[in-house]
VOPAGU-2260 file (C-alpha; in pm, 1 decimal, decimal comma):
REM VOPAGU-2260
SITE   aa  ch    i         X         Y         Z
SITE  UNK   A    0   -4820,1   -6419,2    9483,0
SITE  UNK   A    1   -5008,3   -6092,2    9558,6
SITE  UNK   A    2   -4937,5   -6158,6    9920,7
SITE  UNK   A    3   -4570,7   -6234,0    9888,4
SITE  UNK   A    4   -4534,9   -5881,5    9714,6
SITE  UNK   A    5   -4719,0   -5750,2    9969,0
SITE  UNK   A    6   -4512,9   -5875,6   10251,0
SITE  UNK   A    7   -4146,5   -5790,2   10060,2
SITE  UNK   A    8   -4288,4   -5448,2   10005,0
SITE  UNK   A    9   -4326,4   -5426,2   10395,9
SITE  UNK   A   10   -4007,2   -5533,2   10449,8
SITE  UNK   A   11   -3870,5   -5320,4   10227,6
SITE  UNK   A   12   -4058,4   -5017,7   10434,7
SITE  UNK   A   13   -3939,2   -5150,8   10787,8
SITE  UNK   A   14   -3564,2   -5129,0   10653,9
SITE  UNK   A   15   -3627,0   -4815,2   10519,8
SITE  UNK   A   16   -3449,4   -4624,2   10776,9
SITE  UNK   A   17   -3142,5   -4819,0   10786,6
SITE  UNK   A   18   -3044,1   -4678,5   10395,0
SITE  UNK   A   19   -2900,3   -4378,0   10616,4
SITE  UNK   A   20   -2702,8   -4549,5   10837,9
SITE  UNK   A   21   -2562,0   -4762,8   10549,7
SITE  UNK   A   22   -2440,8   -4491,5   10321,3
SITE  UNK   A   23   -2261,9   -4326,3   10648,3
SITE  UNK   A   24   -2090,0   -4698,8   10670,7
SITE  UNK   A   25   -2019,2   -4654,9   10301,3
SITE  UNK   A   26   -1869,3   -4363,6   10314,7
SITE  UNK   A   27   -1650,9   -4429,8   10616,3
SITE  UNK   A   28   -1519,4   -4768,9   10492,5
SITE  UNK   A   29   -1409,9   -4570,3   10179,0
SITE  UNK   A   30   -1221,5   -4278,6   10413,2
SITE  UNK   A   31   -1078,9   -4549,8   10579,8
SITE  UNK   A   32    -930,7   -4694,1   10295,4
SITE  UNK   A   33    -843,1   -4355,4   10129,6
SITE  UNK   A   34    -668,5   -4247,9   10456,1
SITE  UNK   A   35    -463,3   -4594,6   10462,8
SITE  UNK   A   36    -337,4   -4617,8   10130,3
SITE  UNK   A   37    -251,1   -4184,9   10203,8
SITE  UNK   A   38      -8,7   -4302,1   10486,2
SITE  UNK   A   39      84,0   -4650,7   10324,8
SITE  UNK   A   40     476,8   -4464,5   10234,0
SITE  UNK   A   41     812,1   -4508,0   10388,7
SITE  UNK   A   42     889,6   -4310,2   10671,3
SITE  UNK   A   43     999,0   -3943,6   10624,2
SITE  UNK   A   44    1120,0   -3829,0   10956,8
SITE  UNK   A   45    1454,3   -3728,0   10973,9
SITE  UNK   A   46    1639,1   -3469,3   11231,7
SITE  UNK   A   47    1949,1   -3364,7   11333,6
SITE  UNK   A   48    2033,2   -3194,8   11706,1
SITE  UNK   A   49    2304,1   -2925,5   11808,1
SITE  UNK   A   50    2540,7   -3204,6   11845,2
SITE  UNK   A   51    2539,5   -3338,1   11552,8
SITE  UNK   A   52    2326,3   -3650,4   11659,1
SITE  UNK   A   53    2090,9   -3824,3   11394,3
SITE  UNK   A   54    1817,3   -3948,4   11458,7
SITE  UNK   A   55    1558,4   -4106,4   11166,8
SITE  UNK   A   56    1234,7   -4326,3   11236,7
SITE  UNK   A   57    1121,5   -4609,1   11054,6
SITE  UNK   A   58     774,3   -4765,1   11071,3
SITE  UNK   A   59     877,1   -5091,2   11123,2
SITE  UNK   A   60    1237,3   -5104,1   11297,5
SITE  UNK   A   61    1171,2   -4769,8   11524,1
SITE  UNK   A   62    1337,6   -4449,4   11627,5
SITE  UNK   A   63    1709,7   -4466,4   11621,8
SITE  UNK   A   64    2004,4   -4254,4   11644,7
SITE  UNK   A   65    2352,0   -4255,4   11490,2
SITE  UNK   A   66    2601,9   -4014,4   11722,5
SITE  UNK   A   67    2906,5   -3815,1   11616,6
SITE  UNK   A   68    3125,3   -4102,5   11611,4
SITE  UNK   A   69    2869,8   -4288,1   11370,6
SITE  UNK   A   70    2728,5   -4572,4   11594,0
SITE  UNK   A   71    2388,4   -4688,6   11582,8
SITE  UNK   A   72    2130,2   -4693,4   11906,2
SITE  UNK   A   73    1801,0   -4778,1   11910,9
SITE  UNK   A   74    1593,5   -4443,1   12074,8
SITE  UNK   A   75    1235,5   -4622,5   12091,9
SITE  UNK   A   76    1077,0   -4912,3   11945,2
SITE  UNK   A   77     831,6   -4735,4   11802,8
SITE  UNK   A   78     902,5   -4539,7   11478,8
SITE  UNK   A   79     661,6   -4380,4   11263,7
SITE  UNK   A   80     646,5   -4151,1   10941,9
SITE  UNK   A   81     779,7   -3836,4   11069,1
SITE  UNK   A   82     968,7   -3661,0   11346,4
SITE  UNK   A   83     994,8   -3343,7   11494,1
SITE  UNK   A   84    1296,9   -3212,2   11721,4
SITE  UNK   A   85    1191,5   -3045,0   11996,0
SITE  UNK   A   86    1540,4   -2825,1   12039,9
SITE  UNK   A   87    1382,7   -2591,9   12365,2
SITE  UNK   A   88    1256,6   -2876,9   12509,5
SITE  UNK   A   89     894,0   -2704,2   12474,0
SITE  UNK   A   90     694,9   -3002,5   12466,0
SITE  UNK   A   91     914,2   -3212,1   12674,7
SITE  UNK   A   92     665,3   -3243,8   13021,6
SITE  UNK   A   93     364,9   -3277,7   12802,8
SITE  UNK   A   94     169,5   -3605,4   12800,0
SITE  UNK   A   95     -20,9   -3661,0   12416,4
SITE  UNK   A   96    -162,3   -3988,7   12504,9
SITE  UNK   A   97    -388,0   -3863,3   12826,5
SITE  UNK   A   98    -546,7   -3587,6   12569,3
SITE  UNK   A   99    -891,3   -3634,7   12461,3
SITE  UNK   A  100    -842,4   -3450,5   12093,3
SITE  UNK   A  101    -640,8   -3500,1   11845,2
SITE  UNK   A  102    -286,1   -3435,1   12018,8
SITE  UNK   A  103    -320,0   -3774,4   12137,3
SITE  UNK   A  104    -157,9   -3896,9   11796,8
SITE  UNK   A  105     143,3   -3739,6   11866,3
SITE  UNK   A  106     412,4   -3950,9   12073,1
SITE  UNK   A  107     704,6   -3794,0   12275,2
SITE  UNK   A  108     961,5   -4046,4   12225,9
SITE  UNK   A  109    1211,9   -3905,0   12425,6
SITE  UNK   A  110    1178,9   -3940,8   12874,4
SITE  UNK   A  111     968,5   -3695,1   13066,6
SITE  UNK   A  112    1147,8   -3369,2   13108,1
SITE  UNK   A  113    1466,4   -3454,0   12848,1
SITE  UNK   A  114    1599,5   -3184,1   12594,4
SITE  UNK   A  115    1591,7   -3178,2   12314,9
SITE  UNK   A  116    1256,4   -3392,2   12302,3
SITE  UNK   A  117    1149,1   -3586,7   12051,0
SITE  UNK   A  118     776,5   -3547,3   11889,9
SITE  UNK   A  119     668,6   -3856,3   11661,2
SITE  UNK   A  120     318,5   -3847,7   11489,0
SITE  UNK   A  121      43,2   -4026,1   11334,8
SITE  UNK   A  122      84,7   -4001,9   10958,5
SITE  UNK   A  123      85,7   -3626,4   10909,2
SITE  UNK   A  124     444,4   -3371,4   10832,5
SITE  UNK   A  125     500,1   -3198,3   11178,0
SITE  UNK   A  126     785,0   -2938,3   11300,2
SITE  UNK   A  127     847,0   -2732,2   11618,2
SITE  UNK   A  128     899,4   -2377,1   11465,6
SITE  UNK   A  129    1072,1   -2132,4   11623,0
SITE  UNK   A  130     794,0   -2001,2   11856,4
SITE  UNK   A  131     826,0   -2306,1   12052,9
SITE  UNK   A  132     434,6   -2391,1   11915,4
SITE  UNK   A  133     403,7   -2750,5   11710,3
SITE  UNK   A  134     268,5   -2726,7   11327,6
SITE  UNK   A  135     134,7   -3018,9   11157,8
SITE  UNK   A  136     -53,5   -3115,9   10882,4
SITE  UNK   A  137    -445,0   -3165,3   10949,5
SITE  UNK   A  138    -749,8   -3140,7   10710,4
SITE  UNK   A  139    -993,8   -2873,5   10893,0
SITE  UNK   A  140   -1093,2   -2747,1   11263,2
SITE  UNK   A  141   -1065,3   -3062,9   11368,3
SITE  UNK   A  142    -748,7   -3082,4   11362,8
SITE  UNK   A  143    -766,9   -3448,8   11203,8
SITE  UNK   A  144    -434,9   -3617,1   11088,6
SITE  UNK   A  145    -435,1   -3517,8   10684,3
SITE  UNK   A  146    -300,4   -3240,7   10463,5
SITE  UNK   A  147    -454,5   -2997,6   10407,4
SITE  UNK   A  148    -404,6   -2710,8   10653,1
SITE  UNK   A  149    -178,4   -2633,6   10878,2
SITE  UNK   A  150    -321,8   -2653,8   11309,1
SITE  UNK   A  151    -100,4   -2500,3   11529,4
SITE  UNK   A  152     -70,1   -2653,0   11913,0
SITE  UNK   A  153      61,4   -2466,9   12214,4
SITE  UNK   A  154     314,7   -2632,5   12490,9
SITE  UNK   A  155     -67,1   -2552,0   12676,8
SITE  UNK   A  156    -255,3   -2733,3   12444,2
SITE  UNK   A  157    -408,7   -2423,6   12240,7
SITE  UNK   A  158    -500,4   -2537,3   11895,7
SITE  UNK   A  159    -562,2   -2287,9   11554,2
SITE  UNK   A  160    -534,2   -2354,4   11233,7
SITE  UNK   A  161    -244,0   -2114,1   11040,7
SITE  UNK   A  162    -483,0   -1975,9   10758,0
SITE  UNK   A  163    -829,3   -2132,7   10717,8
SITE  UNK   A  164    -774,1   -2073,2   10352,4
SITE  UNK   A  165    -488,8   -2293,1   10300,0
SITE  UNK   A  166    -736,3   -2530,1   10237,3
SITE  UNK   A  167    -845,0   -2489,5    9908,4
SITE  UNK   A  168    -501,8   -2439,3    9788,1
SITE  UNK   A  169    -377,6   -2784,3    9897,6
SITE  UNK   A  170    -656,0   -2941,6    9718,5
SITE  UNK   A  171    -541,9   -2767,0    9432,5
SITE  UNK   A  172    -168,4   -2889,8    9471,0
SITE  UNK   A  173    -266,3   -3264,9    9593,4
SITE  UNK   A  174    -163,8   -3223,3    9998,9
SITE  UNK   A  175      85,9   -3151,8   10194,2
SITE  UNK   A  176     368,6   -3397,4   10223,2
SITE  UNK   A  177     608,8   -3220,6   10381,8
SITE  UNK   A  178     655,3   -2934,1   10621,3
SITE  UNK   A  179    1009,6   -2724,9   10739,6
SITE  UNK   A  180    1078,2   -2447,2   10918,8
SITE  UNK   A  181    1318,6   -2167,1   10772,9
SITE  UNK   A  182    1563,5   -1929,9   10861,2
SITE  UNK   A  183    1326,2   -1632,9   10978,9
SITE  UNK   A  184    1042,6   -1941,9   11151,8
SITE  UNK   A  185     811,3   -1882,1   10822,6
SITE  UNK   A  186     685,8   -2279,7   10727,4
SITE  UNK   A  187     808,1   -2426,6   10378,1
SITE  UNK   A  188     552,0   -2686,6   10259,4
SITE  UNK   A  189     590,0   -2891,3    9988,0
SITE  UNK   A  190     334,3   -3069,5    9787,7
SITE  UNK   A  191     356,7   -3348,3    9520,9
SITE  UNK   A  192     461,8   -3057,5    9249,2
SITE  UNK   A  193     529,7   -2771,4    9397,7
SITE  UNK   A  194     658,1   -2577,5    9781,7
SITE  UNK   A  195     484,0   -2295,9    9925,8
SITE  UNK   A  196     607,4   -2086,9   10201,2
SITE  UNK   A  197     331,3   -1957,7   10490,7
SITE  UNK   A  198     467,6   -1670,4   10677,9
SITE  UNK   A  199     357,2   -1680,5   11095,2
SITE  UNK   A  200      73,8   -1457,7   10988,4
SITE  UNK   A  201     -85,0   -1697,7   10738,9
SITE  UNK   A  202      47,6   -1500,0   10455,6
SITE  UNK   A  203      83,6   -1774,8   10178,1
SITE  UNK   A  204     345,0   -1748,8    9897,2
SITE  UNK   A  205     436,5   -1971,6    9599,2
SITE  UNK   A  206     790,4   -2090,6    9601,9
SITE  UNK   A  207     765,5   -2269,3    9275,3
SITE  UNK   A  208     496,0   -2424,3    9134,8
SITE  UNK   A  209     528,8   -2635,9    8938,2
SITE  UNK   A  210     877,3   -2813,2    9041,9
SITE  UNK   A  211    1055,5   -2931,0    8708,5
SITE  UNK   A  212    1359,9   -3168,5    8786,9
SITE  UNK   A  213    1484,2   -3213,3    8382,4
SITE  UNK   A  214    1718,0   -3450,8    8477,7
SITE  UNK   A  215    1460,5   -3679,0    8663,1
SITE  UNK   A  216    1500,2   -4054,2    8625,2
SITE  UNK   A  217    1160,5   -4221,4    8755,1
SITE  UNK   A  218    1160,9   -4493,4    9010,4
SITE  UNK   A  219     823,1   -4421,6    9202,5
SITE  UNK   A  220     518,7   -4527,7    9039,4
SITE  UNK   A  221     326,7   -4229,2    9090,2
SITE  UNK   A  222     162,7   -3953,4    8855,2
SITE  UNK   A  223     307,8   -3696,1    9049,6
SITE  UNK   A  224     626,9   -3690,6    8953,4
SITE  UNK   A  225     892,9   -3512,7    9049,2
SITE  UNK   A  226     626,7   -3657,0    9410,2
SITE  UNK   A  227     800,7   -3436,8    9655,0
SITE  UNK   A  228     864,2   -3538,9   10031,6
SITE  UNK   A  229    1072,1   -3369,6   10316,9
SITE  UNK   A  230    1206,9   -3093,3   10306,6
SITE  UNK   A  231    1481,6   -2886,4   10569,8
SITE  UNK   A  232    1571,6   -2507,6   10487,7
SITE  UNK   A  233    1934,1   -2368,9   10487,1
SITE  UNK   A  234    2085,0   -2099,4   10729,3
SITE  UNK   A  235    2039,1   -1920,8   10429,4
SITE  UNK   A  236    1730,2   -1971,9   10296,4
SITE  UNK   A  237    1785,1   -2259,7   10010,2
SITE  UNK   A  238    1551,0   -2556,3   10092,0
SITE  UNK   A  239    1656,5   -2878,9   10011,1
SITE  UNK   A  240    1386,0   -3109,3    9904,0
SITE  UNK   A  241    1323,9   -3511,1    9894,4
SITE  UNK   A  242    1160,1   -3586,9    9525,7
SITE  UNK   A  243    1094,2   -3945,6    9592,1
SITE  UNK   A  244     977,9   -4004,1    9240,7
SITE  UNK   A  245    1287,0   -3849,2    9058,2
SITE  UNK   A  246    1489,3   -4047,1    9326,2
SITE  UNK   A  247    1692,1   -3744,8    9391,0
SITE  UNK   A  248    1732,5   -3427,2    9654,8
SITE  UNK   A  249    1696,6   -3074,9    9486,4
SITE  UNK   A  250    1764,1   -2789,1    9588,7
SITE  UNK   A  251    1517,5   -2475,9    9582,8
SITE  UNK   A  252    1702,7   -2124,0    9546,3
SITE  UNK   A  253    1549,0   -1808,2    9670,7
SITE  UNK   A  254    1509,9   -1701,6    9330,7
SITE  UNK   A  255    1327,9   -2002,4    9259,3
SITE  UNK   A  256    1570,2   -2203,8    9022,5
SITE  UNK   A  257    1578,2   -2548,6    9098,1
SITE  UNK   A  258    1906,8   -2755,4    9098,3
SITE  UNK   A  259    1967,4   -3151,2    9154,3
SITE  UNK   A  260    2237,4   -3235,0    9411,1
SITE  UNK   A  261    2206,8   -3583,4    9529,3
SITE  UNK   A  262    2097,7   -3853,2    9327,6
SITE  UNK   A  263    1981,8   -4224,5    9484,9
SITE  UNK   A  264    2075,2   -4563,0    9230,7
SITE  UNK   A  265    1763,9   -4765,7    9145,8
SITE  UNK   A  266    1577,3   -4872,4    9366,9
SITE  UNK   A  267    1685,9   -4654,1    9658,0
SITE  UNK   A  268    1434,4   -4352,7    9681,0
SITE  UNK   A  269    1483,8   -4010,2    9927,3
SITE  UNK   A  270    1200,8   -3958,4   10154,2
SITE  UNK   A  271    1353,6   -3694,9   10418,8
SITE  UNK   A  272    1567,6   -3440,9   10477,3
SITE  UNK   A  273    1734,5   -3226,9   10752,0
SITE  UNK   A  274    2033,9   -3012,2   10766,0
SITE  UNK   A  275    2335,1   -2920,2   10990,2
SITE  UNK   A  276    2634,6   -2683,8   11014,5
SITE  UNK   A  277    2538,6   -2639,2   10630,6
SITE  UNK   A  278    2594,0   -3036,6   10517,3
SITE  UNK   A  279    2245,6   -3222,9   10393,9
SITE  UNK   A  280    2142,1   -3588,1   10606,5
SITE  UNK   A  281    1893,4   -3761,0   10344,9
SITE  UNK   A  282    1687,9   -4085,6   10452,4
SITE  UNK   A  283    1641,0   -4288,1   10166,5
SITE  UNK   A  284    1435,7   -4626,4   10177,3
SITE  UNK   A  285    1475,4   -4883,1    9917,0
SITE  UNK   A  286    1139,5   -5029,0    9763,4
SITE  UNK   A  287     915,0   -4724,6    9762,8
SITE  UNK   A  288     654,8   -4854,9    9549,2
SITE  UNK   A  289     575,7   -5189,2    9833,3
SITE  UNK   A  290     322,9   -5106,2   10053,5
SITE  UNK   A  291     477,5   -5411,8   10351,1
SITE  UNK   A  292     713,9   -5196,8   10564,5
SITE  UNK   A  293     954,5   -5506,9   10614,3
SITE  UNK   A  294    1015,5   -5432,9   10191,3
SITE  UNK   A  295    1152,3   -5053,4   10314,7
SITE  UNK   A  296    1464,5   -5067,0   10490,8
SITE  UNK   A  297    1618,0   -4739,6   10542,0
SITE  UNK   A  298    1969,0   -4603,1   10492,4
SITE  UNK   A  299    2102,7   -4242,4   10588,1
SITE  UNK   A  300    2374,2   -4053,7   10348,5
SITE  UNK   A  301    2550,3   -3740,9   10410,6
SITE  UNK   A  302    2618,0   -3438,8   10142,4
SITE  UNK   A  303    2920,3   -3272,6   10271,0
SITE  UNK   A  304    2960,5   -2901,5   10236,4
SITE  UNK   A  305    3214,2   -3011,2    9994,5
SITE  UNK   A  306    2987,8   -3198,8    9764,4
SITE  UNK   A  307    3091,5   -3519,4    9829,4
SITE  UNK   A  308    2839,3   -3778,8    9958,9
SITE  UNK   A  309    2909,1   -4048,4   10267,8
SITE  UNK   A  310    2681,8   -4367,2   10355,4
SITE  UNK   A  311    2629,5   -4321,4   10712,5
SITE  UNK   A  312    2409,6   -4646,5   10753,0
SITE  UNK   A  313    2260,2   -4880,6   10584,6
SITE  UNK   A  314    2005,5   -5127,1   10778,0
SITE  UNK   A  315    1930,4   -5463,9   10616,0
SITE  UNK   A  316    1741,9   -5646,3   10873,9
């Protein structure tokens, strides 16, 4: 018996220097779950060009396009969760995929040289602001897909984060789930509860924190209510905001007041927002709370400047 101990007791020893390498397994098996069920929502990205062209993504039916006379193309056959419009055409001759950092998760969908380009991600809010420079939603200096800074990226492949200290206010505020560019090229970014506004300088101000919709019906499963989403800022410096769990779009005044002007019947749920020539494009997906992305089928409305609101599309299949 003595000698059985003896030899388990060795064993034990020998393996000794694998407990290391198993914790490190551990704790990437649980980032790897954390990260999946972070990106496990309907798709968010929703933009609108000069023309009046919309184009919305979708994770499992692509990138597609309605024009000005309201028909329906398919773009690419790959969608994703959000989308960027790429007006100048800045990033229109870069290549992502033949990067060796983290650029390579972002996707031109649009041909090699073509303007307005297209700029589709990998799981993380991401706008072209006004400086022609890309902003997206990463977690530290490694520019890592997450949400909780802000890494800038040059046409020339420059990377820097907006304001290190971001950081510990996202935590704070649950992560970013949403990111816009406004009137004057400051970045709006809204979290679960509340939208902050970073000036080009890092300068960080609170837009409203916490965001109260009263008249908030809940349809999301989710402890975050009113769970804000995307978000597109006026001409005039209103931002209109996606708050998936109230299944409605508010609007933010400067002032901070918070108003409700497009509501979504059960079990219809906005996830994005853009705006053009001063009328609000909403996607809305229906069966938020599935994580399949067959169960999310995506329609696009309209809020006219006159209040009233159109069903551009609906897809079914």
């Amino acid at each position: 018996m003595a000698n059985i101990l003896s030899q388990a007791n060795k064993i034990g020893k020998d393996l000794a220097y694998l407990r290391p390498l198993v914790v490190l397994l551990l704790i990437l098996a649980i980032s790897f779950v954390f990260v999946s069920l972070s990106f496990a929502h309907p798709s968010s990205g929703i933009v609108v060009d000069r023309q009046g062209q919309v184009y919305f993504s979708d994770l499992s039916r692509g990138l597609m396009r309605i024009d000005a006379r309201g028909k329906v193309t398919m773009v690419h056959q790959e969608g994703g969760h959000w989308l960027a419009l790429d007006q100048a055409g800045s990033f229109s001759r870069v290549i992502f995929e033949k990067s060796t950092h983290w650029p390579r998760w972002f996707k031109r969908r649009t041909g090699y040289n073509v303007k307005p380009a297209l700029i589709g991600d990998a799981g993380s809010p991401l706008v072209v602001g006004k400086d022609g420079n890309l902003y997206f939603a990463c977690d530290d200096e490694r520019m890592n897909p997450g949400g909780l800074q802000i890494g800038r990226l040059s046409p020339t492949g420059k990377e820097t984060l907006l304001n290190p200290s971001l950081r510990q206010k996202s935590e704070e505020l649950g992560g970013i789930k949403g990111l816009a560019v406004g009137p004057d090229g400051s970045l709006y970014a809204s979290y679960p509860k509340a939208v902050l506004k970073i000036t080009m300088d890092g300068t960080i101000t609170t837009l409203v924190n916490p965001v109260v919709v009263k008249d908030c019906e809940l349809n999301v499963a989710s402890n975050d209510s009113p769970w804000l989403r995307g978000l597109a800022v006026s001409s005039t410096g209103i931002v209109y905001v996606a708050a998936s769990g109230c299944g409605s779009v508010i609007k933010i005044l400067p002032d901070g007041k918070v108003k409700t002007v497009l509501k979504a019947e059960k079990p219809w749920a906005p996830s994005g927002v853009a705006i053009h020539q001063g009328e609000v494009y909403v996607l809305e997906h229906i069966n938020p709370n599935s994580e399949a992305h067959e169960a999310w089928p995506p329609r696009i409305r309209k809020l006219g400047r006159d209040g009233k609101v159109m069903t551009l599309v609906t897809i079914t299949r």
